[in-house]
C-alpha positions in Angstrom: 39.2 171.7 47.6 36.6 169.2 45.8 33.5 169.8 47.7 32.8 173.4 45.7 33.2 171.0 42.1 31.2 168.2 43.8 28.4 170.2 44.8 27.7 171.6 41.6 27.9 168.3 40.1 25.2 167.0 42.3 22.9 170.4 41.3 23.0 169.9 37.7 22.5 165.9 38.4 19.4 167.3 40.0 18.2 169.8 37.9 18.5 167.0 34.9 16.5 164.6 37.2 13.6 167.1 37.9 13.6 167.8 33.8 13.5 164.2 33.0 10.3 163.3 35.2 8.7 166.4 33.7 9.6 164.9 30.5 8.3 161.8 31.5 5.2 163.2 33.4 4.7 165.1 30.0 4.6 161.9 27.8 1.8 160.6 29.9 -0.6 163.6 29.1 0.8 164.4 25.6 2.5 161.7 23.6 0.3 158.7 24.4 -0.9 158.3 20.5 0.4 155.4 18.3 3.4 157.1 16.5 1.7 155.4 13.0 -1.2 157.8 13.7 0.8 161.1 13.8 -0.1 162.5 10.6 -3.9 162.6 12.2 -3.0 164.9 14.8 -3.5 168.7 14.4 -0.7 170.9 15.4 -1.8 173.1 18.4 -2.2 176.6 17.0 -3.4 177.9 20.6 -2.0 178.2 24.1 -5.2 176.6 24.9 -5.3 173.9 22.3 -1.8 172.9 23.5 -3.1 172.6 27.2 -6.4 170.8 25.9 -5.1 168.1 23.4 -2.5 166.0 22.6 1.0 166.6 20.8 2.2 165.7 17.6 5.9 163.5 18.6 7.7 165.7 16.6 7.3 167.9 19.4 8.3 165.2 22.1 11.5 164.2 19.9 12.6 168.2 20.2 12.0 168.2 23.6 14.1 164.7 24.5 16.8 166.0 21.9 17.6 169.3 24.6 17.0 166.5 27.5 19.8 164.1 26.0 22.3 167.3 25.2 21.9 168.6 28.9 22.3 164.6 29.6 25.9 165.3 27.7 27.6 166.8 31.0 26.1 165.4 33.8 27.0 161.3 32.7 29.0 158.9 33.3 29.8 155.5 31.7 29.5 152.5 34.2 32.3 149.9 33.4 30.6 147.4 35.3 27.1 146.9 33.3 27.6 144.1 31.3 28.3 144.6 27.6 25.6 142.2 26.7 23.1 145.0 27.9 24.4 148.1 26.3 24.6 146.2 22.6 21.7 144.8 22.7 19.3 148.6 22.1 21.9 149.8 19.5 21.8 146.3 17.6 18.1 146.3 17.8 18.2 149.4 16.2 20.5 148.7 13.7 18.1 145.8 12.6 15.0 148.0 12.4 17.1 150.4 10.0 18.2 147.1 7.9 15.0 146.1 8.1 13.9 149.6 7.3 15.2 148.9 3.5 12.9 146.0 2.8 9.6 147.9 3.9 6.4 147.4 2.2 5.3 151.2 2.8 7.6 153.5 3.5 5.1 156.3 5.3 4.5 153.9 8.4 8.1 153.0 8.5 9.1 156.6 8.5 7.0 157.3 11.4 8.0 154.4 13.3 11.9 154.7 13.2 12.3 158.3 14.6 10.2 157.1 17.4 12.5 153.7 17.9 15.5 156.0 17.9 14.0 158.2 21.1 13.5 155.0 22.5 17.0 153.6 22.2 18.1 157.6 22.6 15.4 156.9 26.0 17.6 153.8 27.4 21.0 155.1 27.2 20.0 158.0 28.5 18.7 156.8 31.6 21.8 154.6 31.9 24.5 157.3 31.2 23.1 160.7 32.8 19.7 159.8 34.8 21.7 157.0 37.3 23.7 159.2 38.2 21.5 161.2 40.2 21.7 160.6 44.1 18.5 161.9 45.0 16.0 159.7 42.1 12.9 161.0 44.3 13.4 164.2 42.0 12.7 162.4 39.0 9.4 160.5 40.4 7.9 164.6 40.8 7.1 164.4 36.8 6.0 161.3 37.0 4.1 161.9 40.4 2.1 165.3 38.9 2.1 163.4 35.1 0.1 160.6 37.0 -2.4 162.9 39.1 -3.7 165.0 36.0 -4.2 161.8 34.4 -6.2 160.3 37.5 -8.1 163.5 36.8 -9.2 163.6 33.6 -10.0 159.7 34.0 -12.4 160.0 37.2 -13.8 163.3 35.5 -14.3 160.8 32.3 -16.1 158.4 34.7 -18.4 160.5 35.9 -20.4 161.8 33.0 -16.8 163.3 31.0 -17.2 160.3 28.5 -20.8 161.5 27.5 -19.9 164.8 26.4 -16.1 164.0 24.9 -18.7 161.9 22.1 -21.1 164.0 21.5 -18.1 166.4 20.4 -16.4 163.9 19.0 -19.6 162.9 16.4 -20.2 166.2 15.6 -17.3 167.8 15.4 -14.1 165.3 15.0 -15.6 162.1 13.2 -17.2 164.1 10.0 -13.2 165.3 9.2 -12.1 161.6 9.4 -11.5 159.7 5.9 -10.2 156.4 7.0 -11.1 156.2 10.7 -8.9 153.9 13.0 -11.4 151.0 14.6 -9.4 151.0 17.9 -10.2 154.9 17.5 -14.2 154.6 17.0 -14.5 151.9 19.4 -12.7 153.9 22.4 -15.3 156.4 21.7 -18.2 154.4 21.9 -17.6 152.6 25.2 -17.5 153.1 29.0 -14.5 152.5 29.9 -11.8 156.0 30.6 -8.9 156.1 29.0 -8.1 159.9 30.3 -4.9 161.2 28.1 -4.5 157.9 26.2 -4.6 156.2 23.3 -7.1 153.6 24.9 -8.1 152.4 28.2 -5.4 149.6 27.9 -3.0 152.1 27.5 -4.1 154.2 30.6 -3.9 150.5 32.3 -0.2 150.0 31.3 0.7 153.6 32.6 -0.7 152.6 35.7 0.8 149.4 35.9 4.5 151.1 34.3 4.3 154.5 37.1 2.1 153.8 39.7 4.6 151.5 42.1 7.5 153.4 41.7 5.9 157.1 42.1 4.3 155.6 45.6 7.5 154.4 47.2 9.6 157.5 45.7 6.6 159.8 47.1 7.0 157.9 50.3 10.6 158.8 50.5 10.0 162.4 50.1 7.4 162.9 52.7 9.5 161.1 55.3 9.3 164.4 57.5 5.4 164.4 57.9 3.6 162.3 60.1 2.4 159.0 59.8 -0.9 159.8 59.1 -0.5 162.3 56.6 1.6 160.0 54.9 -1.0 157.9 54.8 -3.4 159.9 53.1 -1.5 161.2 50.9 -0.3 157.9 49.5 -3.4 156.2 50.0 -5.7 159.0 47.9 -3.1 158.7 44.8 -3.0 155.0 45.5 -6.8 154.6 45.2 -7.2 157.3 42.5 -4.6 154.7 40.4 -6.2 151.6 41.2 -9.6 152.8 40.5 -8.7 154.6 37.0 -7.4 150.9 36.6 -10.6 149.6 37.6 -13.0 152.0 35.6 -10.5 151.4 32.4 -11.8 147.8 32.1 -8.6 146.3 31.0 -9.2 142.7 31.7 -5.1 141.9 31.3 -4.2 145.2 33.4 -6.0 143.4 36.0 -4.5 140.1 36.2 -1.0 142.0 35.6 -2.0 143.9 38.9 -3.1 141.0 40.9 0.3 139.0 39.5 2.3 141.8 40.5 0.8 142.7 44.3 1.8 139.0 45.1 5.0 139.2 43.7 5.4 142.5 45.7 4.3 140.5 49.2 6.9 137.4 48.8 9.0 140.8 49.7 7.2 142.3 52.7 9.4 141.4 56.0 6.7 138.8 57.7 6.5 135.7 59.3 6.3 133.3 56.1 3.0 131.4 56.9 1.2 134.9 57.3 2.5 135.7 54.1 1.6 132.8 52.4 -1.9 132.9 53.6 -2.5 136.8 52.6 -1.0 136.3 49.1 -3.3 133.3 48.7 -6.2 135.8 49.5 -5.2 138.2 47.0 -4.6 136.1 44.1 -8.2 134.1 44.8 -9.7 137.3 45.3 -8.5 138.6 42.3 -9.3 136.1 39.9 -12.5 135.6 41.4 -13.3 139.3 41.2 -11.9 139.2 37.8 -14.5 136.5 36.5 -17.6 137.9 38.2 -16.8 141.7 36.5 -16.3 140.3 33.0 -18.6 137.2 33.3 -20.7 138.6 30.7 -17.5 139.4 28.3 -17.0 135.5 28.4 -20.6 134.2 27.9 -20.4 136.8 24.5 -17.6 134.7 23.7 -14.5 137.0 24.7 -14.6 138.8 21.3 -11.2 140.4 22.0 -9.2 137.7 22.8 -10.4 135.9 19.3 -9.8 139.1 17.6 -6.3 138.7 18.9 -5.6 135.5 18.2 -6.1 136.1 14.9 -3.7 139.0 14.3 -0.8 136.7 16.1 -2.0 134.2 13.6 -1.3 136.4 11.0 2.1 137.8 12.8 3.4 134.2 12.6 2.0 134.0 9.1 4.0 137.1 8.1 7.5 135.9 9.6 6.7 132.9 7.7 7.2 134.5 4.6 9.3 137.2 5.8 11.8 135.9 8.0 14.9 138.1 8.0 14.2 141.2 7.7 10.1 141.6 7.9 7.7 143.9 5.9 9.6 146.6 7.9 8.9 149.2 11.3 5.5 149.8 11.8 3.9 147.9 8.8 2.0 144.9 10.0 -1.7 146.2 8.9 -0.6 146.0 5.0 0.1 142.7 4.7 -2.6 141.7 7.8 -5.4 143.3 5.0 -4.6 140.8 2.7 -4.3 137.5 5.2 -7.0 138.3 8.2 -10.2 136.3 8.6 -13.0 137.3 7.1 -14.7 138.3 9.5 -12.1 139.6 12.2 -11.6 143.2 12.7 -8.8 145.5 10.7 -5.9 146.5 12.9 -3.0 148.8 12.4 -0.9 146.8 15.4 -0.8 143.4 15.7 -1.3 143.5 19.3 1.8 142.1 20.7 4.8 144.0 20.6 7.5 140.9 20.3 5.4 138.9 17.9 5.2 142.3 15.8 8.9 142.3 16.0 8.9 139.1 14.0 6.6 140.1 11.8 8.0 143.7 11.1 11.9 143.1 11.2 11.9 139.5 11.3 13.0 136.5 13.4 16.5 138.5 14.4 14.6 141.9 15.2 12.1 139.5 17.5 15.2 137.5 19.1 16.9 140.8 20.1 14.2 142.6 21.6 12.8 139.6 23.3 16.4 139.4 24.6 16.5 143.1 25.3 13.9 142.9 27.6 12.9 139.7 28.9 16.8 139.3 29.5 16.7 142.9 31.4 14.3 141.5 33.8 15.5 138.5 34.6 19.0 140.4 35.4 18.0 143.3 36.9 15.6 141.4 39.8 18.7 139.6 41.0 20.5 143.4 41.1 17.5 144.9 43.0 16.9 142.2 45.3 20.8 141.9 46.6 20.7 145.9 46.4 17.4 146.2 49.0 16.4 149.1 48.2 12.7 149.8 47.6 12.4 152.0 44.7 14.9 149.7 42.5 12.3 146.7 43.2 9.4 149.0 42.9 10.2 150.2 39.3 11.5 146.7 38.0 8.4 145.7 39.5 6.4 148.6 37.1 9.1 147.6 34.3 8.2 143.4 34.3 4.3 144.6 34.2 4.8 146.5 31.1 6.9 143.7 29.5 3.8 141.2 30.4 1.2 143.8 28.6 3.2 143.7 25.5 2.6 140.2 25.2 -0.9 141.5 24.3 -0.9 145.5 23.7 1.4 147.3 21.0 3.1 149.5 23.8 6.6 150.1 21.8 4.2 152.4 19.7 3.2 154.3 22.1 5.7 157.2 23.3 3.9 157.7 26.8 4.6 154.1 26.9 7.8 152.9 24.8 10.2 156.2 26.1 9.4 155.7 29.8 10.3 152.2 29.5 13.4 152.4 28.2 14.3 155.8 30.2 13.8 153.3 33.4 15.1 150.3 31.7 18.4 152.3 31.5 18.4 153.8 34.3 18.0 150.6 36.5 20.6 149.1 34.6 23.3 152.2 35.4 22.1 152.6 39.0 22.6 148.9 39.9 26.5 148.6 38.2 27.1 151.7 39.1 29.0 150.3 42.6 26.8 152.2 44.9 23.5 152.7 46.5 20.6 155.0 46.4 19.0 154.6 49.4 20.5 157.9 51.2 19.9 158.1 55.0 16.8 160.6 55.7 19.0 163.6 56.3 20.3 163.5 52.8 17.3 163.0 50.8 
C-alpha cells in the first residue's frame, strides 16, 4: 500500500538532487566573482553573453530561491544532529545583521548580507532536503559537468587562451574601468589560469572543495563498466584537476593538496608500514616539488605572503578598536585604506575569511564562525569515519581543504565558493544523524 507514496518520494528526492548539482555545477562557471564586486558586472543582454560571461548573484539568489521552495516538500528534519550545529548558521547570521547596523558603508554591507543569507539558506538546505536523497551520486552530475567546463576553459587558458583574454581585456574592458580592483589587474597580467574564476586561487579552492568527492561519486556511477574504462575515465578528469591545480600556481592550494592526499592514505586498507613509507614519499615529494617550482617566488622575497601579513595586521588592528560588532559585512578595505603600510598593496578582502570575521562583525561574529566550521570538521570526521562510507570521507575531505584556504583566501565571498560549502556542510551534517547509510548495494544505485 506504501510502496506507490514511497516511490514518488524517492523521484522528487532525485529530481531535487540532480537540480541542486546543476545549481552547484552552475556556481562554478557563473557566480565565482566577489559578491562586493557585483555592481561591476554587466547584466547579459544576449543568449550568447549569458553563455560567454559571468552572472550578476542576483541571478544565482533567484535561482537558489526556487531550489529551496522545491527543497519545501522533499525534507525532513533529523532529530538526531545535535542542536549546537543547527544554531550555530542562524546565530552567525543574526550577528552579521547586528553587526550590519554599525557598518561604516552601507553599499558593501548591502551586497554582502544577501549573499551570507544564500549561504546560511545553502546549509540548511543541504541538511533538511539534499540528505535526504538515497542516491547522492545524482547530485555529484552538476558538480561533475560544472568541474569539466571549468578544466576546459583553464587548459584552453594555458595554452595560448590567456594571451588573447588580455589583449581584449586592454582594449576593450580596462578603458570602461574607473577604480579598477588590484586583484583584478594583476590576474590579467600573469600566467597563471584561473578559467571561470575570480582568480587562480579560487579555481585552486574549487578544485580542492569538488574534485575528491566528484571522483569517488563518479566512481560509484560507472560501477557497471569495466575496470579499465573506469580507469580512464577517472584518471583523465583526475589529471585534468590536478593539472588546472598545477598551471593555477597557487602555492597554498598545493600544500593543501599534498596535506590532504596523506590524510586520504592513513585510510587506504594496507599493511601499515607500506603505508607509512608511501605517505612519507608524497609529503617529501611534495614539499620538495613545492620549493623547487616557487624557488624563485622566495629569493624575490615571497611578496604575497608579506602583503598578507600586513592586511591580518590590520584585521587584528581593526577588532582592536572594533570589537563587538566590527565595521560591518564586507567592509574591511575602508578602514584598511586608512591603517595599511605604506607601501603594501590596497585590498578589498582581507585575505582570511575568520580573521575578516573579527574585523567585520567583531570578536563574537569570528568566535561563531570559527566554531561553525572548524567545530563541523572536527565532528563530522568522527561521523564519516564510524559511517565508512567513501563519499562522506571524500567530501569532508574537500570541506577541511576549503576551511584550511580560508585561513589565507576570502572564500565566504565568493558564491562558487561560500554556497557549495555550506550546501555540503549541511548536507554531511543531515546524512550522518540521519540513522542510516548511503552506501546502497550496486543494484540500487
Amino acid at each position: 500500500m506504501n510502496s506507490r507514496p514511497a516511490a514518488a518520494s524517492d523521484r522528487s528526492t532525485d529530481v531535487f538532487s540532480l537540480l541542486a548539482g546543476a545549481f552547484i555545477g552552475l556556481t562554478f562557471l557563473k557566480f565565482g566573482n566577489p559578491v562586493i564586486f557585483d555592481g561591476r558586472i554587466v547584466v547579459p543582454r544576449t543568449f550568447q553573453d549569458a553563455v560567454e560571461t559571468v552572472w550578476p548573484v542576483s541571478w544565482g539568489y533567484a535561482l537558489l530561491g526556487m531550489l529551496m521552495v522545491f527543497g519545501l516538500f522533499v525534507g525532513r528534519v533529523k532529530k538526531a544532529t545535535p542542536r549546537w550545529a543547527l544554531i550555530l548558521p542562524a546565530a552567525w547570521l543574526g550577528w552579521q545583521l547586528l553587526s550590519a547596523t554599525q557598518t561604516v558603508k552601507s553599499s558593501l554591507t548591502a551586497a554582502t548580507l544577501p549573499h551570507f543569507v544564500a549561504c546560511v539558506g545553502c546549509f540548511y538546505l543541504g541538511w533538511f532536503s539534499l540528505a535526504e536523497g538515497k542516491r547522492p551520486w545524482l547530485f555529484w552530475l552538476g558538480p561533475l559537468v560544472g568541474l569539466i567546463l571549468v578544466f576546459r576553459i583553464g587548459i584552453a587558458q594555458h595554452f595560448g587562451g590567456l594571451d588573447a583574454a588580455r589583449r581584449q581585456f586592454e582594449v576593450y574592458v580596462l578603458p570602461t574601468l574607473v577604480d579598477p580592483p588590484v586583484d583584478l589587474l594583476k590576474k590579467m597580467q600573469t600566467q597563471r589560469i584561473f578559467s571561470t574564476l575570480f582568480y587562480p586561487n579560487t579555481l585552486a579552492g574549487v578544485i580542492i572543495l569538488a574534485l575528491p568527492a566528484t571522483l569517488v561519486a563518479l566512481n560509484r556511477a560507472t560501477h557497471r563498466l569495466r575496470l579499465g574504462s573506469r580507469v580512464v575515465i577517472l584518471g583523465m578528469i583526475g589529471v585534468a584537476g590536478l593539472a588546472c591545480l598545477y598551471w593555477s600556481g597557487s602555492k597554498s592550494g598545493w600544500l593543501i593538496a599534498v596535506g590532504l592526499s596523506v590524510i586520504a592514505f592513513l585510510r587506504l586498507p594496507m599493511e601499515r608500514r607500506l603505508k607509512l613509507c608511501l605517505m612519507a614519499v608524497i609529503l617529501l615529494g611534495g614539499i620538495a616539488a613545492f620549493f623547487l617550482k616557487y624557488q624563485s617566488f622566495f629569493e624575490k622575497g615571497a611578496t604575497s605572503v608579506g602583503a598578507r601579513l600586513d592586511y591580518w595586521r590590520a584585521a587584528a588592528e581593526i577588532t582592536v578598536h572594533h570589537p563587538v560588532f566590527g565595521t560591518g559585512p564586507g567592509t574591511f578595505s575602508v578602514p584598511y585604506r586608512e591603517i595599511k603600510s605604506p607601501n603594501a598593496e590596497m585590498a578589498r578582502l582581507c585575505h582570511n575569511d575568520y580573521l575578516e570575521q573579527a574585523s567585520d562583525s567583531g570578536i563574537p561574529g569570528f568566535f561563531m564562525y570559527f566554531a561553525m566550521i572548524i567545530g563541523s570538521m572536527a565532528v563530522l570526521y568522527r561521523n564519516s569515519e564510524s559511517s565508512g562510507d567513501s563519499l562522506l570521507f571524500a567530501v569532508w575531505l574537500g570541506l577541511l581543504g576549503a576551511a584550511a584556504q580560508g585561513m589565507s583566501e576570502f572564500n565566504l565571498y565568493i558564491p562558487a565558493m561560500a554556497w557549495p560549502t555550506f550546501l555540503l556542510l549541511g548536507w554531511l551534517w543531515g546524512v550522518t544523524t540521519r540513522g542510516n547509510q548511503i552506501d546502497n548495494p550496486p543494484a540500487n544505485l
